[in-house]
C-alpha positions as CSV (number, residue, x, y, z in Angstrom):
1,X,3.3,295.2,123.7
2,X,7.3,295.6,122.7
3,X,8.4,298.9,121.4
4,X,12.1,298.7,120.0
5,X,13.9,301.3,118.2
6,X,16.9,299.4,116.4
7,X,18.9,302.6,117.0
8,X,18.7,302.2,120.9
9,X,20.3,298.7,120.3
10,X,23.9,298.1,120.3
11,X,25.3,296.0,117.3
12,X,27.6,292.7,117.8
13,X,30.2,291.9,115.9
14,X,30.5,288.3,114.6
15,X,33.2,286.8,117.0
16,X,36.5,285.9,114.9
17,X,36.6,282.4,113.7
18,X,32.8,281.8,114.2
19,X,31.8,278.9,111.9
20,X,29.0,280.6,111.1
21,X,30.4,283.0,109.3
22,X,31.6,282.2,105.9
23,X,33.2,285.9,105.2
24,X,33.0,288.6,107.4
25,X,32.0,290.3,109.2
26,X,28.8,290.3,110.1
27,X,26.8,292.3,112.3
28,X,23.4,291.5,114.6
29,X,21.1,293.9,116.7
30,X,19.0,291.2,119.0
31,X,15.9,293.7,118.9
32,X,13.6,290.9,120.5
33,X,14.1,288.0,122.6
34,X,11.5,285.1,122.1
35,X,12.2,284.3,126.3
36,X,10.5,288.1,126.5
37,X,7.6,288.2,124.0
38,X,6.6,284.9,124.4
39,X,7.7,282.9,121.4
40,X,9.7,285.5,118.8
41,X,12.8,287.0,118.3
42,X,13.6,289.5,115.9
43,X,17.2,290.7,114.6
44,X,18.2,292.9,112.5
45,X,21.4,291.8,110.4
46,X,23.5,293.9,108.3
47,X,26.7,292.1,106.3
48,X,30.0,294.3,105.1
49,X,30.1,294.4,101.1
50,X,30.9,290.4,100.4
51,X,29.9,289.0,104.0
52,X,28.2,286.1,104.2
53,X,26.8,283.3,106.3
54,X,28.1,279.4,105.8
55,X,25.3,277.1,104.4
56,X,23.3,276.4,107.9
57,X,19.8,275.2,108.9
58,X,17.2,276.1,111.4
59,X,14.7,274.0,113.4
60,X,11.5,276.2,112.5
61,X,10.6,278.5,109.8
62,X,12.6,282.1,109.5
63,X,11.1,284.9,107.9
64,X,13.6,287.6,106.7
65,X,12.3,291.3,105.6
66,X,15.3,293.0,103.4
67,X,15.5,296.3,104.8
68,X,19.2,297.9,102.7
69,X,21.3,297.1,100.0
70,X,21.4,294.0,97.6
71,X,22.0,290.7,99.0
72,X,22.2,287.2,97.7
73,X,19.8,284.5,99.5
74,X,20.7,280.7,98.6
75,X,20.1,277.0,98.7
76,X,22.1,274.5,97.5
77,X,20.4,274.6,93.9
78,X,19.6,278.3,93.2
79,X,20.7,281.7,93.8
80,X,18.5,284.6,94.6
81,X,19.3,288.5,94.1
82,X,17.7,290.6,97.3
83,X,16.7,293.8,97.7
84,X,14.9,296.4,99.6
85,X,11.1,295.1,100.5
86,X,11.3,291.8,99.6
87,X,10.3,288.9,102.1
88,X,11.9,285.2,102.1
89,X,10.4,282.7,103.7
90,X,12.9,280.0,104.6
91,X,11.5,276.5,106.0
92,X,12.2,274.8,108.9
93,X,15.1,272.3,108.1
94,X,15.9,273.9,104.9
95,X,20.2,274.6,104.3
96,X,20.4,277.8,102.9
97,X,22.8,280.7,103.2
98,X,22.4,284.8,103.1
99,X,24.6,287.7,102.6
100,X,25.6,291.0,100.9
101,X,26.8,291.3,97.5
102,X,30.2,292.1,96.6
103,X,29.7,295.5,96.1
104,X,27.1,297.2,98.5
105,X,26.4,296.0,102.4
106,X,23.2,294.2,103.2
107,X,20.4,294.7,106.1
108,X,17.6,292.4,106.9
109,X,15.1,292.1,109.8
110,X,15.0,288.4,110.6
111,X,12.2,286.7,112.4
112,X,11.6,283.4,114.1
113,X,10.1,281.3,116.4
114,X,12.5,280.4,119.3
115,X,15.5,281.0,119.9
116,X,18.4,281.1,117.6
117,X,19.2,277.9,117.5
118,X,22.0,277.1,114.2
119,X,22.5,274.1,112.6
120,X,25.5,273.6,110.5
C-alpha cells in the first residue's frame, strides 16, 4: 500500500524552454512512481492562468481527474471545457493537449501506466 499526501511533495517547475510546454509555466508533483508501485504513476499538475502543454502523445492510456480551476482539454478536432470532478480518458497514441484557461489556474491528478514517456 502507498500513502502520499500531495502537500509533503515538493512541486517542479517546468524547465525554461521545455518543448513540452507550449506556455508556461507549468508545475508537477510526482506523487507515485510506476518503478515503486509496480506499474503506475500518479502526478498531480497544476498550470498558471493560460499555461498549457504542446500537442503531444503517450504510449498507453492516461487517465486525468480535474481536481481545481477550469481547464481546456484538446485534440486536434475539438475543444473541451474542464472542471472540478470530471475524468478524461485519453487513449494510448492519441495527440491531444491540456491546460488552464486564460483566467483561473488549473490542477489535475494524472494517471498512467509506465513511466512518463512523451511523444511530440
Amino acid at each position: 500500500m502507498f500513502v502520499v499526501n500531495c502537500s509533503d511533495v515538493k512541486a517542479m517547475k517546468s524547465p525554461e524552454g521545455d518543448p513540452m510546454v507550449d506556455q508556461g509555466p507549468i508545475f508537477m508533483q510526482r506523487l507515485m512512481d510506476g518503478n515503486s508501485t509496480g506499474g503506475f504513476t500518479v502526478s498531480m499538475v497544476t498550470f498558471n492562468p493560460g499555461s498549457k502543454l504542446a500537442f503531444h502523445t503517450h504510449p498507453y492510456e492516461q487517465i486525468l481527474f480535474v481536481t481545481a480551476g477550469k481547464g481546456i482539454l484538446a485534440t486536434r478536432d475539438k475543444e473541451y471545457a474542464v472542471t472540478p470532478g470530471m475524468v478524461i480518458v485519453i487513449p494510448a497514441g492519441e495527440v491531444h493537449t491540456h491546460g488552464a484557461a486564460e483566467d483561473t489556474p488549473f490542477s489535475h491528478l494524472a494517471v498512467y501506466k509506465g513511466d512518463s514517456t512523451v511523444v511530440k
